[in-house]
N, C-alpha and C positions, 0 to 999 in steps of 0.2 A: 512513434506513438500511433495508435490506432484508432482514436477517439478525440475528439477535440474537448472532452471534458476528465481526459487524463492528463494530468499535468507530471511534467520530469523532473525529479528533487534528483537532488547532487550535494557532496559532499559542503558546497561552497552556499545553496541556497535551503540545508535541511531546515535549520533555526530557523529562521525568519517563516519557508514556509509548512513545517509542520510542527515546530515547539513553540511555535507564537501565535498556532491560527485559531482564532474566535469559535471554528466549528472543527468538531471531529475529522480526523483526519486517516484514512486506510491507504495503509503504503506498501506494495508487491515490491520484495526484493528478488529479483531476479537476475540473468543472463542472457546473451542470446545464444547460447550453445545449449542452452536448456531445455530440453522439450519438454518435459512436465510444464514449464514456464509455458513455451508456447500454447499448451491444451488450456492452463490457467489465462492466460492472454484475455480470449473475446470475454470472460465471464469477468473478469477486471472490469471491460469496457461496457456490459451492461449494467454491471452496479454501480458505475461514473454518471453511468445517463438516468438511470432511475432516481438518484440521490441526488441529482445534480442541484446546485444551490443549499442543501443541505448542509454533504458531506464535502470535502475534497477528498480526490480521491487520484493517488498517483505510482507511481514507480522508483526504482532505484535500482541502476545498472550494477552491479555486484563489483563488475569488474573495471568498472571506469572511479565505483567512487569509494574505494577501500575503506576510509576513515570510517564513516557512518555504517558501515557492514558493521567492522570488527566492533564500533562502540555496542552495538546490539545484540552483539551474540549470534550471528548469520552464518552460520556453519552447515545448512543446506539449503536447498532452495527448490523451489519457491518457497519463499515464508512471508507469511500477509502480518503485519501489524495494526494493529487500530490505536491511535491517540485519540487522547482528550486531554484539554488543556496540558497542554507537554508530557503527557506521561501514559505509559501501555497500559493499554485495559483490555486486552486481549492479543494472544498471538496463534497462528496458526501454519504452522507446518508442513510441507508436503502439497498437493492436490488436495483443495479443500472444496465441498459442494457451496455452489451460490447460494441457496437456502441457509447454510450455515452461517455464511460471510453477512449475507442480509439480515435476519437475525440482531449479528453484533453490531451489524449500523445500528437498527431501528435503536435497539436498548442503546447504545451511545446518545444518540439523539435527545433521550426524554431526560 
């Protein structure tokens, strides 16, 4: 991880920390053979620090935690999701612009 306000979901702590959590939550499913993923990487990590206390805002190794992929429909990658109280309220696919991604925080939020 590359930020200390990215936090790592895994197939073992998705529940608890992103279908249970009190605030919005934007989750990068990625790889690390990924380079789109990498280009998406630092912009992850400044939407972490900007939102920080707001949102959580984390990752998910594709290839370490199957389960949670496949239950989502993660058939490329990077794909960002945003919850709210346990459920998608926006998804996005591909290299997405931080302006967009920001955006779907703020409107999460209010």
């Amino acid at each position: 991880m590359a930020s200390e306000h990215v936090t790592e979901f895994t197939d073992n702590n998705f529940e608890s920390e992103v279908l249970q959590s009190d605030v919005p939550v934007l989750v990068d499913f990625w790889a690390e053979w990924c380079q789109p993923c990498r280009i998406l990487a630092p912009v992850i990590d400044e939407l972490a620090g900007e939102f920080s206390g707001r949102v959580k805002v984390g990752k998910v190794d594709t290839d370490s935690n199957r389960d949670v992929s496949v239950k989502y429909g993660i058939s490329a990658i990077p794909t960002v999701i945003l919850f709210k109280n346990g459920e998608v309220v926006d998804k996005f696919v591909g290299l997405t612009k931080k302006n967009d991604l920001a955006a779907a925080l703020t409107k999460a939020e209010g």
